[in-house]
C-alpha positions as CSV (number, residue, x, y, z in Angstrom):
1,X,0.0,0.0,0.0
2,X,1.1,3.8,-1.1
3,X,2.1,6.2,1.8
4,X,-0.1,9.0,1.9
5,X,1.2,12.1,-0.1
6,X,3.7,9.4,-1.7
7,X,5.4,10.8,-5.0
8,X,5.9,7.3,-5.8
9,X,3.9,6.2,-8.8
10,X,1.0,3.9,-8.7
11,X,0.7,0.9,-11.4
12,X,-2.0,3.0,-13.3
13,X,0.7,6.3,-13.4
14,X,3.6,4.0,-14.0
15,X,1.6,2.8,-17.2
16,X,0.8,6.8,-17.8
17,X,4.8,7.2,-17.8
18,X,5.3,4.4,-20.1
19,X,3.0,5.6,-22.2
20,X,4.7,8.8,-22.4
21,X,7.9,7.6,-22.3
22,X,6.9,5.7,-25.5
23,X,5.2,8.6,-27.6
24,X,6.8,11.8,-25.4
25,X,5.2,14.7,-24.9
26,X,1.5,13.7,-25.4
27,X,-2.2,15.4,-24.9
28,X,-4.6,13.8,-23.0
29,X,-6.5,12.1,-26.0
30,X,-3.1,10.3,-27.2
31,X,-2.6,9.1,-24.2
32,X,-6.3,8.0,-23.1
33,X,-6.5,5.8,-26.0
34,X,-3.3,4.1,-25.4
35,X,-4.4,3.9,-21.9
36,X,-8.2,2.9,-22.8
37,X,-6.8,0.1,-24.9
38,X,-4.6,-1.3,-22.0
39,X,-6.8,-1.0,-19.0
40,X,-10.5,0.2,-20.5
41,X,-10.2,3.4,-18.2
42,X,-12.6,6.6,-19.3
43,X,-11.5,10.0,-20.7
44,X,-12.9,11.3,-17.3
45,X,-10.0,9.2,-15.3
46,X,-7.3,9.9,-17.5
47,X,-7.7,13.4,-16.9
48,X,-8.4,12.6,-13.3
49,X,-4.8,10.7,-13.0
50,X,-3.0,13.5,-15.2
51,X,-4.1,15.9,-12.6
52,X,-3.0,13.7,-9.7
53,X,0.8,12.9,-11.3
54,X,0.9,16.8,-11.9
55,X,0.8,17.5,-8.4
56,X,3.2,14.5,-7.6
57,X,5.3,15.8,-9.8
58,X,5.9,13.2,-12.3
59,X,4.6,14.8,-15.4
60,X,4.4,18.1,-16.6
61,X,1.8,20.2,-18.4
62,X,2.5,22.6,-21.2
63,X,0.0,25.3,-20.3
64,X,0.3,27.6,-23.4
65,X,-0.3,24.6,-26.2
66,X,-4.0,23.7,-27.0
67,X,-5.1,20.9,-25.5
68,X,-2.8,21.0,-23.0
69,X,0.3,18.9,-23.9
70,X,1.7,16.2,-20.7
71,X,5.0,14.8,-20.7
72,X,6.7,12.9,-17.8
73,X,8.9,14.8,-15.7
74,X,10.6,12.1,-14.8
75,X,13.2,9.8,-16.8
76,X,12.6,5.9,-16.9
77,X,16.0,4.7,-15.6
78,X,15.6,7.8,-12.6
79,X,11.8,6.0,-11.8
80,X,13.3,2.1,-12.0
81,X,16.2,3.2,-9.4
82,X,13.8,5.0,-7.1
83,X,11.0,2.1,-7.3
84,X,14.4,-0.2,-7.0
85,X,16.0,1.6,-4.0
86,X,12.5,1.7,-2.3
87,X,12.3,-2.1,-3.0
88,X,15.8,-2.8,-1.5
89,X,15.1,-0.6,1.6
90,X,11.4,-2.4,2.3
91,X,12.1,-5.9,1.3
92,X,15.8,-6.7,1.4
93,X,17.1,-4.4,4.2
94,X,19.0,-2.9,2.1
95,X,20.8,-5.6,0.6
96,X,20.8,-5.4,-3.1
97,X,22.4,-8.3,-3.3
98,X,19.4,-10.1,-1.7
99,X,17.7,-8.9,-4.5
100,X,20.0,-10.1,-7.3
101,X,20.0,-13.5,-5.4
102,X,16.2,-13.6,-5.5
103,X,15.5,-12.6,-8.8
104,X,18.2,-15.3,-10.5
105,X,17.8,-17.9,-8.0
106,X,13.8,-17.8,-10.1
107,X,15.8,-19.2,-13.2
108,X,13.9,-16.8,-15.6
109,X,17.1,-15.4,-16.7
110,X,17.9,-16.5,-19.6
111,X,21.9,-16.8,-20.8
112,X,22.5,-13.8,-22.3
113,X,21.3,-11.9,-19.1
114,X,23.7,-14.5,-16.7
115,X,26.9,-13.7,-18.9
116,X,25.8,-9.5,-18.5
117,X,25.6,-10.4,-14.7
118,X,28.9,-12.1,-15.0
119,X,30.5,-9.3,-17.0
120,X,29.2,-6.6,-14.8
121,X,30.5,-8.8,-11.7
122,X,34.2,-9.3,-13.4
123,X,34.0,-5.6,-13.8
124,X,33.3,-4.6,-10.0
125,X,35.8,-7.0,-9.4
126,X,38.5,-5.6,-11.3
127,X,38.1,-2.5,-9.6
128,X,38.4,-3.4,-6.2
């Protein structure tokens, strides 16, 4: 469950930034029907959400185009480390490495992924 007052994005805003991230900056029409197609949502809640990520502050509005024009505020790879580090913290105490463990000891990686994991790990190691 979401904190109160959380600028952490829901799975419904997270889908609005992919959606963005996808077609950039976007009004609300283009991305209602992507989002309509997805999860079946109404105009009404599109514009809704849009008005609740604007105060979060994960997209932006562009006040002096006609309709109004969103795009997110927020980078992908700066959303995945703070939804990551926030994982870490709650879940694994901190320990990313609990996490890596976790996620390959599921066996979904496939071997192109385990020799990137080895690579990046020959790398740290090489500059201890």
């Amino acid at each position: 469950m979401r904190e109160l007052g959380s600028s952490q994005p829901t799975a419904v805003e997270l889908e609005i930034l992919r959606i963005l991230w996808e077609l950039g900056a976007s009004p609300v029409r283009e991305i209602h029907a992507r989002l309509a197609e997805a999860k079946g949502t109404n105009y009404s809640t599109t514009v809704k959400m849009l008005s609740v990520m604007l105060t979060k502050g994960l997209v932006k509005r562009d006040e002096q185009a006609t309709p109004h024009v969103y795009r997110a505020a927020i980078t992908r790879d700066r959303a995945a480390k703070k939804l990551l580090n926030e994982l870490i913290e709650k879940v694994y105490e901190g320990s990313a490495m609990s996490l890596v463990l976790q996620a390959l000891a599921g066996g979904k990686a496939s071997k192109a992924e385990i020799l990137e994991v080895r690579k990046l790990l020959d790398e740290m190691e090489g500059q201890s």
